[in-house]
Structures are given as C-alpha cells and as structure tokens.
C-alpha positions in Angstrom: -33.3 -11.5 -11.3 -32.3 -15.3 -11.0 -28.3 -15.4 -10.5 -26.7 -18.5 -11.1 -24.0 -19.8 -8.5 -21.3 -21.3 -10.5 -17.9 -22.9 -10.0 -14.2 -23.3 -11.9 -11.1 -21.3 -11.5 -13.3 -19.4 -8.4 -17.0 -20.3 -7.2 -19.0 -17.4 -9.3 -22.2 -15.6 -9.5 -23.7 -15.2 -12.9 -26.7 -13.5 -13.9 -27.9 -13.4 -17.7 -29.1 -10.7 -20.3 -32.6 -10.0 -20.7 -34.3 -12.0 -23.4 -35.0 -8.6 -25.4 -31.6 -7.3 -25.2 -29.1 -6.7 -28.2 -26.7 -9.1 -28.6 -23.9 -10.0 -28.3 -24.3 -7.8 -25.1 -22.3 -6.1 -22.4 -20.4 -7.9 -19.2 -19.8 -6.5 -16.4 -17.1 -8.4 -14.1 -17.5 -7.5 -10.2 -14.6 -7.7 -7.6 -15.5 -7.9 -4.5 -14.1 -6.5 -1.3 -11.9 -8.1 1.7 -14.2 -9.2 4.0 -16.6 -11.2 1.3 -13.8 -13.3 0.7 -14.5 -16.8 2.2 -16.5 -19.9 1.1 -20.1 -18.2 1.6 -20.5 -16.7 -2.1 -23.9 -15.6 -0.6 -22.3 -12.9 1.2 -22.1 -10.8 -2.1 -25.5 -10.7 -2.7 -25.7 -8.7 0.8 -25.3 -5.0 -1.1 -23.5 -3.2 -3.7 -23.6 -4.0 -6.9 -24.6 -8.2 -6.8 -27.2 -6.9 -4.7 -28.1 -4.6 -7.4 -28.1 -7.3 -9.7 -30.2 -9.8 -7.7 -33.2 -7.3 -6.4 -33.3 -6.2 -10.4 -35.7 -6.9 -13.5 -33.4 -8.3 -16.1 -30.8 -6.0 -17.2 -29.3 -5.7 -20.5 -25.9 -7.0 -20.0 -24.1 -9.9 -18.2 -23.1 -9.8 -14.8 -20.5 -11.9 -13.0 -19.0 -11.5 -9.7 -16.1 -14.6 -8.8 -15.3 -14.5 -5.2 -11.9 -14.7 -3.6 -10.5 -17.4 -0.6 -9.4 -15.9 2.4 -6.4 -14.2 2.2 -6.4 -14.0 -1.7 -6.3 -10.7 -3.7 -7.3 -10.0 -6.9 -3.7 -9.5 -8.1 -2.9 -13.0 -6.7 -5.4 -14.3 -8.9 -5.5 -11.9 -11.9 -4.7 -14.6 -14.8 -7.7 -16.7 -13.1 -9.8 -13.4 -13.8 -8.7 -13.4 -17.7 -9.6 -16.9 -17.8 -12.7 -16.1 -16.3 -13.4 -13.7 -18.6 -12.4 -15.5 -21.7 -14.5 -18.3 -20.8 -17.5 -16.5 -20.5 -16.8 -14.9 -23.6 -16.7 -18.4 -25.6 -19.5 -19.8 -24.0 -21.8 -16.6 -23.8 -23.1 -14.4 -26.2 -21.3 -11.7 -24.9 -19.4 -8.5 -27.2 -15.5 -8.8 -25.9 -15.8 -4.7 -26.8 -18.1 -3.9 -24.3 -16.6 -5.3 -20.7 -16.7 -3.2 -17.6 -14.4 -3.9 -15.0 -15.5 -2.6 -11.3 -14.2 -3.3 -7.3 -14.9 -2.5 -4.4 -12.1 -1.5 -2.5 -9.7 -4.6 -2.2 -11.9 -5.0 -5.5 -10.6 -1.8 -6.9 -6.9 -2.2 -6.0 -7.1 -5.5 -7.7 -9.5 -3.6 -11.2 -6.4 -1.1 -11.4 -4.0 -3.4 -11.4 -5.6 -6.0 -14.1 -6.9 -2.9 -16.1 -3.7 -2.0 -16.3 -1.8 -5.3 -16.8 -4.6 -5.9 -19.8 -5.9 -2.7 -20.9 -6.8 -3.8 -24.4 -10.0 -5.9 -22.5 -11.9 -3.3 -21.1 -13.9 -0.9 -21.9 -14.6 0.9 -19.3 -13.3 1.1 -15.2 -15.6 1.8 -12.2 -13.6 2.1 -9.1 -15.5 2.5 -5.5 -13.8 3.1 -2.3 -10.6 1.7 -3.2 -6.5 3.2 -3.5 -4.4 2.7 -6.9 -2.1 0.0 -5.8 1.2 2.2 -4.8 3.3 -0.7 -7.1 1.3 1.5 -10.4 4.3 3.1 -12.5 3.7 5.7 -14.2 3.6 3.7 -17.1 0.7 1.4 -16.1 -1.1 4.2 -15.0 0.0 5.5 -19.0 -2.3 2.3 -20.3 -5.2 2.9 -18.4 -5.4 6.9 -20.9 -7.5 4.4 -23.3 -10.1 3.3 -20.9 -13.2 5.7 -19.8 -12.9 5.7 -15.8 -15.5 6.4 -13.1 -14.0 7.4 -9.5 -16.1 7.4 -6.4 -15.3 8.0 -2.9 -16.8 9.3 0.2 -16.3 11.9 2.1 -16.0 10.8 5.3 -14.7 7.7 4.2 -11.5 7.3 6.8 -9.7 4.4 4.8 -9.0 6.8 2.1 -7.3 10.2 1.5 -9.6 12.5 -1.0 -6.5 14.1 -2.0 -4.4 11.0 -3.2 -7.2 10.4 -5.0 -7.8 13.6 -6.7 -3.1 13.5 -7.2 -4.3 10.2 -9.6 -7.0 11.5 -11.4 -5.0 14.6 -12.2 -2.3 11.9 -13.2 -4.7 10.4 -15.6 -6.0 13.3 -17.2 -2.8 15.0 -18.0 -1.7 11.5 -19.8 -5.0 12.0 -21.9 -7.1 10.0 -19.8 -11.0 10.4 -19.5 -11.7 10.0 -15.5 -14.8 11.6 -13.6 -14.5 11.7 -9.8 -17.8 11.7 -7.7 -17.1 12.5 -3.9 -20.6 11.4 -1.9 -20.5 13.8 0.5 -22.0 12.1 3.6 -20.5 8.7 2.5 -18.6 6.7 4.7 -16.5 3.6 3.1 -19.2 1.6 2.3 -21.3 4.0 -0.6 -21.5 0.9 -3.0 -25.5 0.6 -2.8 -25.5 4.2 -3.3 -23.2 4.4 -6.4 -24.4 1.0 -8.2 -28.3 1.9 -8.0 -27.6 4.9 -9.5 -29.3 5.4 -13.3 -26.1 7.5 -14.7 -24.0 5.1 -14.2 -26.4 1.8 -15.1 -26.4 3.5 -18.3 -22.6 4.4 -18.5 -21.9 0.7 -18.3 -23.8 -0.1 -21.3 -22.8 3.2 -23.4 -19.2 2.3 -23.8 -17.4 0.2 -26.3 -13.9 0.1 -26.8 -12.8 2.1 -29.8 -9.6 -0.5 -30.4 -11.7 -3.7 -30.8 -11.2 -4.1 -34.7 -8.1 -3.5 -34.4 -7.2 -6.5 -31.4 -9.3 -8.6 -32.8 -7.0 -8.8 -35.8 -4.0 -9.5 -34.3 
C-alpha cells in the first residue's frame, strides 16, 4: 500500500481508500508512541498499526498517522489533531461519522484525552498499551459512555497495572459505556503488531458509525 508522507500542522503519513470502496469512507487517525517522536516519520512504518497499513493491499478506509517533535504530547498538540482532522475531512472523501481514534501508549493517553475533550468526532476508540491520563474527571470519562471502546493490554506488560485498567473500564460501563478489554496474555508492552493485524478488530474499525451524526451536523 503506497503511503504518502505529508506535511502541515505535523509531518504526516497518509494512505488512501481502495478504489472499490464505498464512499465517503472511514478514517482512522493513529497516535503514535514516545519514542517515534522525532524528525524520522519513517520510524512509524517500523510496526503497529502504520506497519499494518504499509505491508497491506488497499484497505477500505483512510489512514493517517501525524507524528510528534521530541518532547511533545498529544495533549500539547490536541487542537493541531482537530485541525488535522478537519482538513482531511474537506479535502478527502472521507464520512466525518465514521472516524476511529487509536494510540499507542503516549498515543493512548493523548486518544483519551481528545476523545474526551471532543467526543462528538469519533466513532469509535482503540486504546493499546497506554494509562487514562490521571487529570480524566469523572466527567470526561462521562463523555466518552457515547463512543464504542476497544481496550488492550498485556499481560506482562510492566509499564501498566491490569487492575487500574480493569477500575476504568468498570468506570465506563457503569456510566453506560460500551468498552471490551482484551488482555494478551504473553504480551509484553509492545503487542501493537499483534492487536492491529488482527481481522476482528480490522473489521470493528469499519463497522461503526456514530449514531449522533445527524444530529451535529445540524448544529
């Protein structure tokens, strides 16, 4: 699959549709971890889910991945991710009803926190080897109830407590939210070839929609 490297707000990778695909089609917007930040944008293409996207036929929905300066984070930059977003949604034919947010651990801190801040843009949340931010009210967490989660973690993983994971998805789900946790057993930190390769959840990120669309879109 031919990704584009692109610059703007952040140098970006960008891989298109397929030809045959429905549109307007899905996005999917990729945050990367803390050590892919830098000025080598190649780096993301190593593994996870860029490398998923890159070793890949054509898949049928956009793919973008913006990439961080050292010592950034994604809430440092979060209104450059919006504008990110809403630029790719004027200029491609892409459905603003169907975007997936995902990280990778700093990735996922930074997905909770702008899922939160903008939960009427997403329509779904995959979060891999990363914490909910501890700065997360109640209330923020309250907004994500709306927005289909996937959860994965490894076992073994030593950066990350299984149990303060499982204390937010029990959160979640007794605010009406719809989360589903996968533990990897043998997984270490670093599961995200593992978890993006994997057919369920290729097809989760084109299944969902946000129910809410009609109703922002007026506004």
């Amino acid at each position: 699959m031919a990704i584009e490297h692109r610059s703007g707000l952040f140098p970006y990778l960008l891989s298109r549709v397929s030809d045959d695909a429905k549109k307007p089609a899905p996005l999917v917007l990729f945050l990367h971890g803390a050590r892919d930040r830098g000025t080598d944008i190649n780096v993301l293409l190593k593994w996870g889910l860029p490398r998923f996207v890159d070793e890949s036929s054509p898949l049928p929905y956009f793919f973008v991945a913006p990439q961080l300066s050292e010592g950034q984070t994604w809430v440092d930059r979060e209104s450059d991710v919006i504008a990110l977003l809403d630029n790719l949604i004027t200029s491609q034919p892409i459905d603003p009803s169907r975007v997936i947010l995902s990280g990778f651990s700093l990735g996922t801190a930074g997905a909770w926190h702008i899922a939160a801040s903008h939960r009427d843009r997403f329509a779904g949340l995959v979060a891999v080897s990363g914490r909910v931010p501890t700065t997360l009210e109640t209330s923020q967490l309250a907004a994500l109830k709306d927005i289909p989660i996937q959860i994965f973690q490894g076992a073994k993983d030593e950066k990350l407590s299984i149990e303060d994971t499982e204390q937010i998805v029990d959160t979640l789900r007794g605010l009406g939210g719809t989360v589903d946790f996968t533990v990897i057993p043998e997984g270490d930190h670093f599961i995200a070839d593992e978890v993006y390769r994997d057919s369920k959840l290729q097809q989760w990120l084109v299944s969902q929609s946000r129910r809410q669309a009609s109703v922002v879109a007026s506004n």
